[in-house]
Each structure stands twice: as structure tokens, then as C-alpha cells.
N, C-alpha and C positions, 0 to 999 in steps of 0.2 A: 504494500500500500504506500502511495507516494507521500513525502512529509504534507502537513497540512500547508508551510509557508513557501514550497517549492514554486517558484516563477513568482511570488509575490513579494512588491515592494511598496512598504505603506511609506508615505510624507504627509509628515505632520507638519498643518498651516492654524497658525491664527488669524482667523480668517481666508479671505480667501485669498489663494496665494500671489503674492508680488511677481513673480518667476511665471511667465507664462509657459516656459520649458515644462517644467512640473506638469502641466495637463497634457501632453503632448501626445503621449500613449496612452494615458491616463482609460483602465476599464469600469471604473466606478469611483462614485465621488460616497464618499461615508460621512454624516454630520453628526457628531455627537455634541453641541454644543446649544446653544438658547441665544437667540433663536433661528433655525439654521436658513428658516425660509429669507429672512431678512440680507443673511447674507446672499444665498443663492442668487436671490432674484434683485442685488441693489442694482440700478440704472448705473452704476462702473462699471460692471464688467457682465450684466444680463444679457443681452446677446452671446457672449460665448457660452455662460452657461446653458444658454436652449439651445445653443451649436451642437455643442459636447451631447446633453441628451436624444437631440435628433439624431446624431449620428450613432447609436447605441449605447451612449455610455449612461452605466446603470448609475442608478442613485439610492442612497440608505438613509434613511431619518432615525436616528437612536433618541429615546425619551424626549427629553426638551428641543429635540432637531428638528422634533414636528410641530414644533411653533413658528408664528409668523406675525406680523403687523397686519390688521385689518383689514388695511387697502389691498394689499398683497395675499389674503387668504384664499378667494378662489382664482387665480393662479396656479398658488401655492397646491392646493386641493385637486389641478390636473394634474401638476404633476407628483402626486404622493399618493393620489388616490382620497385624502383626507388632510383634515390638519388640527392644532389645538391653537387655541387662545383663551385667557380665562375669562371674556365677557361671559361666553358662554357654556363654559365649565369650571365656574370659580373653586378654587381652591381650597380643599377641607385641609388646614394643618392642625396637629393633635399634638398632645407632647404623650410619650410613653416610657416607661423603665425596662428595662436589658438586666436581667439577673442570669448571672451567669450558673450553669449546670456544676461545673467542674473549675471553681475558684484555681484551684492546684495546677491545671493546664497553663502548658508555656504561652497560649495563645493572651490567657487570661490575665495579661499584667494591667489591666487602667482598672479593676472594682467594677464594682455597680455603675453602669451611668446613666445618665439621661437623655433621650435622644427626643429631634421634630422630625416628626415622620408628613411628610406631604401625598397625598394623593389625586391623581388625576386621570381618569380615562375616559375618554371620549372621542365620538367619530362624528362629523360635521353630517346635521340631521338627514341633508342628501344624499350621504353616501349611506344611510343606515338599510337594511336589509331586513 
């Protein structure tokens, strides 16, 4: 079985990249970051990104990726298939406690803590099924 990272080479951009080389072979663009629609589609460099998609190149929205500005949602929404913003999925945050099973584990060095846990799922009422 071939390694998982054989023939792959990820670059990592904040934002979207200055170095036009970078996309050049480029087979998929991955956003992990908030909000990705905004960067995809800013009037800098928009046209190339519907270049790039038109001509196959795949696109991934991880969690906060699949957010976008307003104006920009249904856009955003061809090309994802969907999208988040919290007009209309506002934001439930909770606080919760983390008690640990096995205090004595190596992993378990910071105690008890306190964590905000956010939650948000949602598909834009069009695309819903």
C-alpha cells in the first residue's frame, strides 16, 4: 500500500498566497481557517480562484473554512455546496469541566480544567434535503 503523503506536497499560506508559483500545479486548495470564503473569493485575486476551480482544482472547507461574509454567501454556497454564518446559526457557547479518568497518565499533566466549548452546525436552508 503506497504511503498516505506519496506525490503530496502541502504549503502552508496565511492567506492567500503572495507567490503565484504556489498554485501553479496546485490539485486542491484546503481552508482551515475563518473565514475561508472571504479569503477565497476577495476581489485581489477572485478571478484566479474560479480559474483554478474551473479548471479542476478541488476545494476543502474544514470547520470555520465554511464561513463567509454575507454578501459573499451565495457564491460562497456554489461553490461549497453550502456555507455558515452566525446570522443565521448563532452561536450556543457553554462552559464545561474535563475530569480526567487516569490523573497518573503522562498525558494528564495540567488537573482538572475548564474548557468553552462552541457549537455550530448548519446547512444554508437551500441546500437542506
Amino acid at each position: 500500500m503506497p504511503h498516505a503523503d506519496a506525490g503530496v506536497e502541502a504549503v502552508v499560506s496565511d492567506g492567500w498566497p503572495t507567490d503565484p508559483a504556489v498554485l501553479k500545479d496546485a490539485k486542491a486548495l484546503v481552508f482551515y481557517t475563518s473565514p475561508a470564503g472571504n479569503i477565497l473569493l476577495d476581489e485581489s485575486h477572485r478571478a484566479e480562484a474560479e480559474r483554478l476551480l474551473k479548471s479542476g482544482v478541488g476545494y476543502v472547507a474544514i470547520h470555520w473554512g465554511t464561513d463567509a461574509k454575507l454578501e459573499l454567501g451565495e457564491a460562497y454556497q456554489k461553490i461549497l455546496g453550502g456555507w455558515f454564518h452566525d446570522t443565521f446559526c448563532p452561536l450556543k457557547t457553554t462552559d464545561g469541566r474535563i475530569t480526567q479518568a487516569d490523573p497518573k497518565h503522562e498525558i494528564c499533566r495540567a488537573g482538572a480544567i475548564t474548557i468553552r466549548k462552541k457549537s455550530s452546525i448548519s446547512t444554508s436552508s437551500s441546500n437542506r434535503r
